[in-house]
N, C-alpha and C positions, 0 to 999 in steps of 0.2 A: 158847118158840120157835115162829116161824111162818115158812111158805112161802109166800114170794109170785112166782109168774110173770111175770116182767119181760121185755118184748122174747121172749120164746118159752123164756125161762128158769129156770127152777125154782132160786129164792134161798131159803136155810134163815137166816133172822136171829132172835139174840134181842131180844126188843121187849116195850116197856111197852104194857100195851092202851091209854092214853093220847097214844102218837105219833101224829102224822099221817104220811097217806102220803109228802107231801112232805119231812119229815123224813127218815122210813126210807129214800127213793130219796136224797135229797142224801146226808146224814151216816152211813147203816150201808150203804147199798151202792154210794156214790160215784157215784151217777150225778147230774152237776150239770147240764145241760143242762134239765132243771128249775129255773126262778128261782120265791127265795122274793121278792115283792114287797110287795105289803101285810098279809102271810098274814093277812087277814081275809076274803077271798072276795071282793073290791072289782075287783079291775085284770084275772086272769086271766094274768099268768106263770106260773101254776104246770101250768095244764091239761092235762091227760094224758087217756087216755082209760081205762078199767075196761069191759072187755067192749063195744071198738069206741064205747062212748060216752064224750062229754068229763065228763069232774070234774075240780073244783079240789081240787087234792092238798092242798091248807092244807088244806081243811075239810071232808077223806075221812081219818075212822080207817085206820092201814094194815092193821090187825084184820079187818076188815071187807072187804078186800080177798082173804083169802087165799082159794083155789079159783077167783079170779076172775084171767081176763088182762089184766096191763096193760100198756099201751104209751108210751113216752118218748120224747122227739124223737131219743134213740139207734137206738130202733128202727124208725124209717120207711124209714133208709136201706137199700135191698134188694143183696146183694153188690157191695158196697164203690160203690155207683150211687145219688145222689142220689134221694129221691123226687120227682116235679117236682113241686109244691107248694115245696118246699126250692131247688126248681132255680130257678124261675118269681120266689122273692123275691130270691135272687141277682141274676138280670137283669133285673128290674125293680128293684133298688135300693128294696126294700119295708122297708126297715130304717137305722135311724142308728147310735143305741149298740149296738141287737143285744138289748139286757137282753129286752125283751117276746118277742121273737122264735121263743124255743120255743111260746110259750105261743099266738100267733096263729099260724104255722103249724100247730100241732093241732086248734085250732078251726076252720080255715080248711080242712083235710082233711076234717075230721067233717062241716063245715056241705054240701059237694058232696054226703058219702054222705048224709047226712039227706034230701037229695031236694027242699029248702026249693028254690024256684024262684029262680034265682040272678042276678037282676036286681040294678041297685045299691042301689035303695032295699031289697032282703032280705040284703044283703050288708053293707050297713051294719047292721041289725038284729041277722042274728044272731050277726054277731060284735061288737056291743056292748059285751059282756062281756068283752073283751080291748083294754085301755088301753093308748096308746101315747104317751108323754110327750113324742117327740119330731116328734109329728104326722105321721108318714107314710103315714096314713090312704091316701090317694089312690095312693098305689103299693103299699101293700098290697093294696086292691080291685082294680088292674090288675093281680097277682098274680094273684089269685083269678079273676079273668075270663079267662086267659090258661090258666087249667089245665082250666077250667068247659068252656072252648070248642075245647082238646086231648082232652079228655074225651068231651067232646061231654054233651050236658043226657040223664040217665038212661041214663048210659054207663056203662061200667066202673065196678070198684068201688074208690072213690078212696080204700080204706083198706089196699087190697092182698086 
């Protein structure tokens, strides 16, 4: 048995020290908003963050996570009100199938708090790491400029 702190919540699952986190979140505590895509660490649907930073849940032990907080595209949303990052890819149409979509929205939260100067050539950078098959690359990035610039550059803290 282990505890893992999800969204600000204290989950008691029993677990192989063998699962991934993204397992444990998808199949023992249902949270699917979590895509498993390549689960080799390649595409980046799965990323969440483990103490305000991004990991790829395929290839984070859920073991390894317990005492630590994580957070899921469940928990951005703050009383029943979109986080805008989530708002910003709605009205930008940052998305087609949706499948990637958890996974760059959390990197795309993280990459603002990371403080990475958020120009397009760093914006393509540092979300590299999250593949989109339906190439909406470009309304993703005006996403991300759209919240960078409601933000304001070394504004608030874009993780809540």
């Amino acid at each position: 048995m282990i505890t893992l702190s999800v969204n600000g919540v204290p989950r008691t699952i029993p677990i192989e020290p063998r699962v991934s986190l993204l397992d444990a979140l998808r199949d023992r505590l249902d949270l699917t908003g979590t895509k498993k895509g390549c689960n080799q660490g390649a595409c980046g649907a799965c990323t969440v963050w483990v103490d305000k930073r991004r990991v790829l849940a395929c290839l984070t032990l859920a073991i390894t996570c317990e005492a630590r907080e994580i957070t899921t595209i469940e928990g951005l949303a703050q009383d029943g009100e979109l986080h805008p990052m989530q708002a910003a890819f709605i009205e930008r149409d940052a998305f087609q199938c949706g499948y990637c979509t958890p996974g760059q929205i959390m990197s795309a939260v993280a990459f603002l708090h990371e403080g990475h100067q958020p120009d397009d050539a760093n914006i393509r950078e540092w979300m590299s790491g999250n593949l989109c098959r339906c190439a909406a690359y470009p309304h993703i990035r005006a996403a991300i400029r759209q919240v960078r610039d409601e933000m304001g550059v070394g504004g608030t803290d874009a993780t809540r």
